[in-house]
C-alpha positions as CSV (number, residue, x, y, z in Angstrom):
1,X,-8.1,4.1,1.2
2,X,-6.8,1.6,4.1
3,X,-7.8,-1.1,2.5
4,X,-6.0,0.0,-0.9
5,X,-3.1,0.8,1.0
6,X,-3.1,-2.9,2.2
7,X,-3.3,-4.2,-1.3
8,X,0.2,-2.5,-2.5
9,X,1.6,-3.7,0.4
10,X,4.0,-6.9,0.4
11,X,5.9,-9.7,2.4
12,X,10.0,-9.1,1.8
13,X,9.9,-12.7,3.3
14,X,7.5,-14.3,0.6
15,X,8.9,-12.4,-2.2
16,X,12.2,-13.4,-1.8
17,X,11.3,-17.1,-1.0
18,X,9.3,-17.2,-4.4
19,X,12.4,-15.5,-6.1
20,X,14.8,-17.8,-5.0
21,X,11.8,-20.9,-5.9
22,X,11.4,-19.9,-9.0
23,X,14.9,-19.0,-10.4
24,X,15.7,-22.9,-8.7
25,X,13.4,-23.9,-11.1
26,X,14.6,-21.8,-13.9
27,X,17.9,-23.4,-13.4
28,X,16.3,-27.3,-12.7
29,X,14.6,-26.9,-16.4
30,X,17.5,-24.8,-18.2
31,X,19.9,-27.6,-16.7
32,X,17.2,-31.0,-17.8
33,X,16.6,-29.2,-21.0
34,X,20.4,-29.5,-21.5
35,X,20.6,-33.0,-20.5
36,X,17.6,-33.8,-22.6
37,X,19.3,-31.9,-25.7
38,X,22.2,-34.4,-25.5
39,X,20.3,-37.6,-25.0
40,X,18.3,-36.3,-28.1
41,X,20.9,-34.5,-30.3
42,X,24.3,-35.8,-29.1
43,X,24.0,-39.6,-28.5
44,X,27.4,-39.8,-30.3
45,X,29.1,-37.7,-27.4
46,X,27.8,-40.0,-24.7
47,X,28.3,-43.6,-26.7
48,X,32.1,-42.7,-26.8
49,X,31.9,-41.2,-23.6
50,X,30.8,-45.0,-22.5
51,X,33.1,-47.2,-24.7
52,X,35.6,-44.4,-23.2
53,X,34.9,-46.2,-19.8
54,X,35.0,-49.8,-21.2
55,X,38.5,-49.5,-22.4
56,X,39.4,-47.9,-19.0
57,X,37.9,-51.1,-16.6
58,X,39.2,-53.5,-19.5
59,X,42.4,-52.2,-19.4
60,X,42.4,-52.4,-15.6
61,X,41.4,-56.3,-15.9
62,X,44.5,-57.2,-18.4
63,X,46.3,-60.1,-16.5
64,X,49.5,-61.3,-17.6
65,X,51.7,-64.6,-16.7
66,X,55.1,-64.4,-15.4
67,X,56.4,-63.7,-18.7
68,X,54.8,-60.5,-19.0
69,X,52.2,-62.3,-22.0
70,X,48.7,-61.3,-22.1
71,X,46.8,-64.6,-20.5
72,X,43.3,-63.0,-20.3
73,X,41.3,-60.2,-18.7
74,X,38.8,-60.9,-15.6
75,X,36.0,-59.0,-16.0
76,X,33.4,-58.1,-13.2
77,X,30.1,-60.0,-13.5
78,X,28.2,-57.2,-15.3
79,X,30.5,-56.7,-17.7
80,X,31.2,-60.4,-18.2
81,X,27.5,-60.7,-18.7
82,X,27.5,-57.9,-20.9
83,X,30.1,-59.5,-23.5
84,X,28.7,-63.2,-23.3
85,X,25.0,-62.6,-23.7
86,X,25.1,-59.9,-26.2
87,X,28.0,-61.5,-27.9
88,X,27.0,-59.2,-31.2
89,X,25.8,-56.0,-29.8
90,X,28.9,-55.8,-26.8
91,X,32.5,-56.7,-28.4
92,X,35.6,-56.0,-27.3
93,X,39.2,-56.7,-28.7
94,X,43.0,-56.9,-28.0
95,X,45.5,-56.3,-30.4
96,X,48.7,-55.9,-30.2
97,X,51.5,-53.4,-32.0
98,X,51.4,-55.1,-35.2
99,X,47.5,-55.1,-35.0
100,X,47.1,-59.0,-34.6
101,X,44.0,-60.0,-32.3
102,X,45.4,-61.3,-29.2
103,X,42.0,-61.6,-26.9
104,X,38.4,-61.6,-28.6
105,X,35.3,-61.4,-26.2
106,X,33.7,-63.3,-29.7
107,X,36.4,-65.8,-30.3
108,X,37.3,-63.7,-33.6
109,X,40.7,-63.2,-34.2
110,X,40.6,-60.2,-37.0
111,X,40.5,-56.6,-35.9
112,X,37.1,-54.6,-36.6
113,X,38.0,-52.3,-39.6
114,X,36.1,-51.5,-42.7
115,X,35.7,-54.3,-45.6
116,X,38.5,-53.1,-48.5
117,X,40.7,-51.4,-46.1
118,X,44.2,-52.8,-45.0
119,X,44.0,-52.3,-41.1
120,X,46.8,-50.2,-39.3
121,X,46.3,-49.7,-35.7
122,X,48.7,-46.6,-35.7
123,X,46.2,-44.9,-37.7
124,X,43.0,-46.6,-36.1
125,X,44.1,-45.4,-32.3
126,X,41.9,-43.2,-31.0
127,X,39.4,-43.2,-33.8
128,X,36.0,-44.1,-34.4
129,X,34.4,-45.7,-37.3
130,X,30.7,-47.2,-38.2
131,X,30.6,-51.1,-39.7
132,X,27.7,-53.6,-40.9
133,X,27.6,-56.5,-39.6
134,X,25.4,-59.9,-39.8
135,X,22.7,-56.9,-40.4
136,X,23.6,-54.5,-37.7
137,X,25.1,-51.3,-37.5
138,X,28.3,-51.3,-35.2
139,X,29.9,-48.3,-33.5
140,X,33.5,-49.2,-33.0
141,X,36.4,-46.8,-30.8
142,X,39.7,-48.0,-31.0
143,X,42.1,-46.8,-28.1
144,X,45.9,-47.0,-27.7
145,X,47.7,-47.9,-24.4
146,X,50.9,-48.7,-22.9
147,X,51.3,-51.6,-20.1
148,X,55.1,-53.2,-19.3
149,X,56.6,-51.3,-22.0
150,X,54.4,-52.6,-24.7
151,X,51.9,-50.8,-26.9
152,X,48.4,-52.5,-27.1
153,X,45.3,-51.4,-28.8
154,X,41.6,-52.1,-27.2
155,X,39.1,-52.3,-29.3
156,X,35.1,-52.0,-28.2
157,X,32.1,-51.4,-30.2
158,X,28.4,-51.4,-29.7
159,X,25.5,-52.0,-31.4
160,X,23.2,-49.1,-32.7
161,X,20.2,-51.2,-31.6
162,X,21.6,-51.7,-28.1
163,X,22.9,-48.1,-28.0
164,X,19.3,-46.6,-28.7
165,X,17.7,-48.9,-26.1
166,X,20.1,-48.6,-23.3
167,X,19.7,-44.8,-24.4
168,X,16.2,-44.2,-23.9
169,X,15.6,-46.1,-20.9
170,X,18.6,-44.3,-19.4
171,X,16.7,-40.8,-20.8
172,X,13.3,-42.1,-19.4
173,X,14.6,-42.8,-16.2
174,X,17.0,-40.1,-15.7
175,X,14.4,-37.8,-16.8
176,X,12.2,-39.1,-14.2
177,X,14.4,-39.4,-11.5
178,X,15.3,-36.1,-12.3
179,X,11.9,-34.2,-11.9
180,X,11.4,-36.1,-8.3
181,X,14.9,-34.5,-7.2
182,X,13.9,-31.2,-8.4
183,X,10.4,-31.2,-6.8
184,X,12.0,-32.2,-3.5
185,X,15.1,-29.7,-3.5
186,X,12.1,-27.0,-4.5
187,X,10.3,-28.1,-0.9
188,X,13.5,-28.1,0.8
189,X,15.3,-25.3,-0.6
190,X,11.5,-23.2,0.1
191,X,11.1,-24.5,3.5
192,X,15.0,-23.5,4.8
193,X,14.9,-20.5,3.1
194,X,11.5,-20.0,5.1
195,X,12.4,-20.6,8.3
196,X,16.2,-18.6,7.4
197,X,14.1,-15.1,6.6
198,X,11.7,-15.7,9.9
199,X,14.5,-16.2,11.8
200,X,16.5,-13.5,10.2
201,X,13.5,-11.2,10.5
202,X,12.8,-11.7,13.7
203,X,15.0,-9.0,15.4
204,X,13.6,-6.4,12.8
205,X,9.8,-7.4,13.6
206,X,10.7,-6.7,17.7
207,X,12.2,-3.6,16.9
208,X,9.1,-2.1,14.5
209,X,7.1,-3.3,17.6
210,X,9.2,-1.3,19.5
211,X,9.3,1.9,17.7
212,X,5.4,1.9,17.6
213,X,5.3,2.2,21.5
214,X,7.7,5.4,21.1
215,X,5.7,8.8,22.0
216,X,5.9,12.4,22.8
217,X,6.7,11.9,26.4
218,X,9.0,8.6,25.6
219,X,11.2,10.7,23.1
220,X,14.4,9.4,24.8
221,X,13.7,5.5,24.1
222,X,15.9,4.0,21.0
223,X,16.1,1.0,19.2
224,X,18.6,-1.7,20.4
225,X,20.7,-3.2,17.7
226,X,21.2,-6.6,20.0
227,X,21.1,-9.9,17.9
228,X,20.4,-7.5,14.5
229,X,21.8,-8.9,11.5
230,X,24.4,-6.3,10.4
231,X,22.7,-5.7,7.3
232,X,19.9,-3.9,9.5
233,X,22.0,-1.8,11.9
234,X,22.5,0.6,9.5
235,X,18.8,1.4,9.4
236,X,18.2,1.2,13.6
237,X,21.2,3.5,13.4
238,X,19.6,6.0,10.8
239,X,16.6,5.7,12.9
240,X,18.2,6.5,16.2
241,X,19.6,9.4,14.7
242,X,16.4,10.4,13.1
243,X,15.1,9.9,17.2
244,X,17.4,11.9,18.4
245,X,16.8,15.0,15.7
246,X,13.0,14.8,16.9
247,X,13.5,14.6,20.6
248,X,16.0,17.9,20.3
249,X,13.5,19.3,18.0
250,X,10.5,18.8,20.0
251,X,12.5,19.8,23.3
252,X,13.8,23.3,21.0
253,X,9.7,23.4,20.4
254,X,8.7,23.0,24.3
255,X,11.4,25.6,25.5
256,X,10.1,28.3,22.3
257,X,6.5,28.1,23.2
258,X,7.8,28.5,26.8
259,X,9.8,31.4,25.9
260,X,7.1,32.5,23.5
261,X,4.3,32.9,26.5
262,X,6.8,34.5,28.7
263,X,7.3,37.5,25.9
264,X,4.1,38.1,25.4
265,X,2.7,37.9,29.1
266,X,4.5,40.6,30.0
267,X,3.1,43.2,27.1
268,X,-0.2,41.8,27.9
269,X,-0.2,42.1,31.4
270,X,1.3,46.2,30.8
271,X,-2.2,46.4,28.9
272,X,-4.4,45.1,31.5
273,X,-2.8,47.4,33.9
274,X,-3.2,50.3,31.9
275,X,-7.0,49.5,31.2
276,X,-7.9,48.9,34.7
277,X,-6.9,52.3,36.1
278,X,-10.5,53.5,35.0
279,X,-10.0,55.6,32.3
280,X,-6.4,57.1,33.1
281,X,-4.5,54.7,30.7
282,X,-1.8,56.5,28.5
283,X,-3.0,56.3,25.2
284,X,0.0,56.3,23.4
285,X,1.6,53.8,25.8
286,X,-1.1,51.2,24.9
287,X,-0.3,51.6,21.8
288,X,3.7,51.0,22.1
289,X,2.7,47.8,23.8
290,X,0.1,46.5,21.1
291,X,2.8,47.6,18.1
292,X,5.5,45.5,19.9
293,X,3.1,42.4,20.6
294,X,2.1,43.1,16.4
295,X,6.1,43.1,15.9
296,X,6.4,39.9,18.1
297,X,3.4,37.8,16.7
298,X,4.7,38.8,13.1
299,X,8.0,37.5,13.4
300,X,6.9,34.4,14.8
301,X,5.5,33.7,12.0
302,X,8.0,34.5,9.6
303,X,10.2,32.3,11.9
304,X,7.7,29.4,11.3
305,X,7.6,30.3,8.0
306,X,11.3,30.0,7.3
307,X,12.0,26.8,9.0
308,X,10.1,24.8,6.6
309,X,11.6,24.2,2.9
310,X,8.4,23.7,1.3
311,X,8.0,27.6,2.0
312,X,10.8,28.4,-0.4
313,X,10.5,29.1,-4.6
314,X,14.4,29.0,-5.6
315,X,14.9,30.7,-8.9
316,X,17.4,32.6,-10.6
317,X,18.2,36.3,-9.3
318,X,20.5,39.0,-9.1
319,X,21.1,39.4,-5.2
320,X,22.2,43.4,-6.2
321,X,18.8,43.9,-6.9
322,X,17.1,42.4,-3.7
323,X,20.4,44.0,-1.6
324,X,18.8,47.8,-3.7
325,X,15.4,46.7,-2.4
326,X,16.3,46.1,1.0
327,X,18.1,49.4,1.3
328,X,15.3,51.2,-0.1
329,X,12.8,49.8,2.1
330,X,15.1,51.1,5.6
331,X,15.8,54.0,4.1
332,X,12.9,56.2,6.1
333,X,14.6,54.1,9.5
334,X,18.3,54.8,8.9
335,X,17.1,58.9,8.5
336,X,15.7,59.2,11.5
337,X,18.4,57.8,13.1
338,X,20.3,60.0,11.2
339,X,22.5,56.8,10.1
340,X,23.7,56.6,6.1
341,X,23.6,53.7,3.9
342,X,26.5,52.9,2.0
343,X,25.8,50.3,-0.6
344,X,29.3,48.6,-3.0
345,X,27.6,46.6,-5.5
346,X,29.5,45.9,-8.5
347,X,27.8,47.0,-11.9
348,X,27.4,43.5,-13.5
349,X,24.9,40.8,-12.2
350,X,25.2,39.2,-9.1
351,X,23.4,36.1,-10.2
352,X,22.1,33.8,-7.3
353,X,20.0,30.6,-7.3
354,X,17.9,31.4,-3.9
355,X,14.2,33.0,-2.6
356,X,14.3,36.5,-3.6
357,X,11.6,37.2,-0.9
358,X,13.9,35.2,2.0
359,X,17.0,37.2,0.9
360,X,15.3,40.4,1.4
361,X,14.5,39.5,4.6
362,X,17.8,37.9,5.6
363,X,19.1,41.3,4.2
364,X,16.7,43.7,5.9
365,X,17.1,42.0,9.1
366,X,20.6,42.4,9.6
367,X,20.7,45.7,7.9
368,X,18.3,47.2,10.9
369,X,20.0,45.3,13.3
370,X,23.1,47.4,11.8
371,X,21.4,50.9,11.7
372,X,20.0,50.3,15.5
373,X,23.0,49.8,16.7
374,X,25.5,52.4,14.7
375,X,25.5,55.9,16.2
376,X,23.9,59.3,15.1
377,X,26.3,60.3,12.7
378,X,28.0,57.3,11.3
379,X,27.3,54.7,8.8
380,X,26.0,51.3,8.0
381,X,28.1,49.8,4.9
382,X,26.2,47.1,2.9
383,X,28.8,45.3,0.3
384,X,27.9,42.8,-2.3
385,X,30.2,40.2,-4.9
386,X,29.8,37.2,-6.3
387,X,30.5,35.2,-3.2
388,X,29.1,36.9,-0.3
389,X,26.9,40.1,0.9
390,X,28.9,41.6,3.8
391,X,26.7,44.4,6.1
392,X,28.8,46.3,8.6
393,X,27.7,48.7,11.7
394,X,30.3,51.6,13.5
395,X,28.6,50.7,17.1
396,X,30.0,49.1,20.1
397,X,30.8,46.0,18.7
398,X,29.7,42.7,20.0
399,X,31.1,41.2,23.8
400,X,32.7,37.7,23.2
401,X,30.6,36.6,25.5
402,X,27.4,37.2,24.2
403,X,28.8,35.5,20.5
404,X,27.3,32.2,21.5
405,X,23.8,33.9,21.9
406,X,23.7,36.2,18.8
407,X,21.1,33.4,17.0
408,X,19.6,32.5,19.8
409,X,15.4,32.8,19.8
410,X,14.5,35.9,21.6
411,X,17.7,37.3,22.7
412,X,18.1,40.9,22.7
413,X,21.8,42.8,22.5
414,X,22.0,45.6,25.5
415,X,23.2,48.4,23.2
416,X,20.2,48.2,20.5
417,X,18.1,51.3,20.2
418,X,14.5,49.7,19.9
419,X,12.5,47.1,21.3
420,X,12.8,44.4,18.9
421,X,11.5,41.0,19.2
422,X,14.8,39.5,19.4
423,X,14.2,37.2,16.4
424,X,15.8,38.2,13.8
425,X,19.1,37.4,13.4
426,X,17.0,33.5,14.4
427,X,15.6,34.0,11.2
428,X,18.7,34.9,9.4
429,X,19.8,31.9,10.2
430,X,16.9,30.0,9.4
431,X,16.9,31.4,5.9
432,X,21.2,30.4,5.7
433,X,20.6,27.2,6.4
434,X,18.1,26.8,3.9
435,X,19.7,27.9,1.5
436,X,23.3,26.5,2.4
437,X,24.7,29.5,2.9
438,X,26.9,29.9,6.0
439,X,26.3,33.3,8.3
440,X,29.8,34.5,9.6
441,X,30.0,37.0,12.3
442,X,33.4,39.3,12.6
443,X,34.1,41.6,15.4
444,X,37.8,42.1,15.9
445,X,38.3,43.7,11.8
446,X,37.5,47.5,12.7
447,X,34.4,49.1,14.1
448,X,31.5,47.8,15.2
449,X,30.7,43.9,14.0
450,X,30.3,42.9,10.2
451,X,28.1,39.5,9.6
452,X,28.7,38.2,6.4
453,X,26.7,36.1,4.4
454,X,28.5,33.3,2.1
455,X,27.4,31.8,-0.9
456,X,29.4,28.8,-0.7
């Protein structure tokens, strides 16, 4: 099972290092697919997109004299060697506004235009046409541009031939140059984001090693959120709070087992009293004693029971009904304390998404406590709606000063008639809370106290 265990388990580091590798290389292939789409299928984009250029440096170049006449255009050595060794794959011409050649890179001095077409360089400017020529295919772009208040027209073209070679050594190399970039930004990209999460994990690898050394007796130790990235302090701060919900827990625990021994060493040590006087024990009184330990060690574990959700089976009810059942079952109690039950419940359904067996004893607790503490002679009133079950007693009432310690594990009001355990209005609340249900306690609206029970 360990080992299986080990298998499902995961590094956050290396998961998101090969994430963030292999969408890099999702985009490096998307993006050279692209670029090897248009070397493929779009050569035409990228040959005007380079006689684009040419006219832009040659245009640059134009010289003129003092008269403002075109007297030539210096060229940088590349291009220059471009236009005189490849005098019929690289041309370039000048025209001016009528269209008459003014600078030829080959000497000519016609425009390039098709064969059986009168040439207009209004309607050649920023076109494109195909020619043959001396056996080659020529790609010509003719521009339009404006220098010293004069229109001129630049003419470039390029062989097909020349086109497709400087293309696929371009692709070939680009291509090439272009898988070596990727591979290395892949290393890189891996190795910074390596080191980034190690680094960034660090703080959360000295605080799990810190939370493994927490125990029982070190309950009040938390986690520091010192040099945490702020995307983790919300976690140390969840599991502060969880720390501090266990330490008050396990302190509640230590002071109920305390409290627990102390309430039944007292019965037991009655008992042992009563059995050592050789034979003159009062019969009756051991048996008080052992029916109130019973009492005791039965509500402890309907207290335990209550305080853990998995013990609950919510369904749909009608709270009259369990309010009828409860009644019922203290019926015997409230007439030998010659105390009457008076029950409002309205006709209809009361229907209730909770425990049926916890709501009869959240009822039945605090109807008892009600009948132990009203008088011979008076009533307790039980009174159900839709929102809320109200039970109310005609005795003393309740001190404000013992409000605080009505819920509290063990605690026993002075005026009560029996010997309870003192657990369970404790369990009342156990069962409210549950439920979400708030338990309200009223002492200053007429006789006695009410607690009421809210839905809400």
């Amino acid at each position: 099972m360990h080992c299986r265990k080990c298998l499902m388990q995961y590094s956050l580091s290396k998961k998101l290092i090969v994430s963030a590798a292999a969408t890099l290389v999702v985009i490096a292939l998307v993006v050279s697919a692209g670029l090897a789409a248009v070397f493929q299928w779009g050569p035409e984009l990228l040959l005007k997109r380079e006689m684009l250029r040419h006219v832009d440096k040659i245009q640059e170049r134009m010289r003129f004299d003092a008269s403002g006449k075109l007297s030539g255009v210096e060229l940088n050595s590349k291009m220059k060697l471009l236009y005189e060794a490849l005098k019929e794959d690289s041309i370039y011409r000048i025209l001016d506004d009528k269209g008459a050649v003014l600078i030829a890179s080959d000497g000519a001095n016609i425009p390039l235009f098709a064969k059986g077409a009168r040439f207009d360089p209004k309607t050649a400017a920023d076109t494109s046409l195909v020619l043959r020529r001396s056996g080659l295919t020529l790609y010509v772009f003719t521009q339009a541009i404006s220098l010293n208040d004069k229109t001129y027209y630049i003419q470039v073209a390029r062989s097909e031939r020349m086109h497709q070679a400087i293309m696929g050594s371009d692709s070939a190399s680009f291509m090439m140059a272009a898988g070596v970039a990727v591979i290395i930004a892949i290393l890189v990209f891996t190795f910074v984001v390596w080191g980034t999460f190690n680094r960034a994990l660090r703080p959360l690898r000295v605080a799990s090693d810190a939370a493994s050394r927490i125990e029982f007796n070190s309950l009040d130790s938390r986690l520091s959120t010192v040099d945490v990235p702020k995307e983790l302090v919300p976690l140390i701060d969840a599991f502060n709070t969880a720390l501090d919900r266990l330490e008050l827990d396990y302190r509640l625990q230590q002071e109920f087992l305390a409290t627990v021994a102390h309430e039944l060493k007292t019965p037991l040590a009655l008992i042992r009293g009563q059995i050592e006087l050789d034979g003159t024990a009062d019969r009756q009184l051991l048996l008080k004693d052992v029916d109130r330990m019973a009492r005791q060690v039965h509500q402890l574990l309907h207290l335990a029971e209550v305080s853990d959700r998995k013990n609950f089976m919510f369904e749909q009810i009608d709270a009259g009904e369990v309010v009828v059942s409860a009644v019922e079952h203290l019926g015997r109690l409230a007439d030998r304390l010659n105390v009457s039950v008076v029950l409002n419940s309205p006709i209809q359904k009361v229907a209730l998404m909770a425990d049926s067996g916890a709501l009869f004893v959240l009822v039945k607790n605090l109807l008892e406590n009600a009948i132990h503490h009203s008088p011979a002679g008076t009533s307790a009133i039980v009174t159900v709606s839709a929102g809320h079950i109200a039970i109310r007693d005609h005795g003393d009432g309740i001190a404000a000063d013992n409000l605080p310690l009505l819920f509290k594990r063990f605690w026993r009001g002075a005026n009560r008639r029996d010997e309870g355990a003192g657990l369970g209005l404790s369990i009342c609340k156990e069962i409210s809370l549950v439920h979400g249900w708030r338990l309200v306690v009223m002492r200053d609206q007429g006789p006695g106290a009410e607690f009421i029970v809210v839905f809400s």
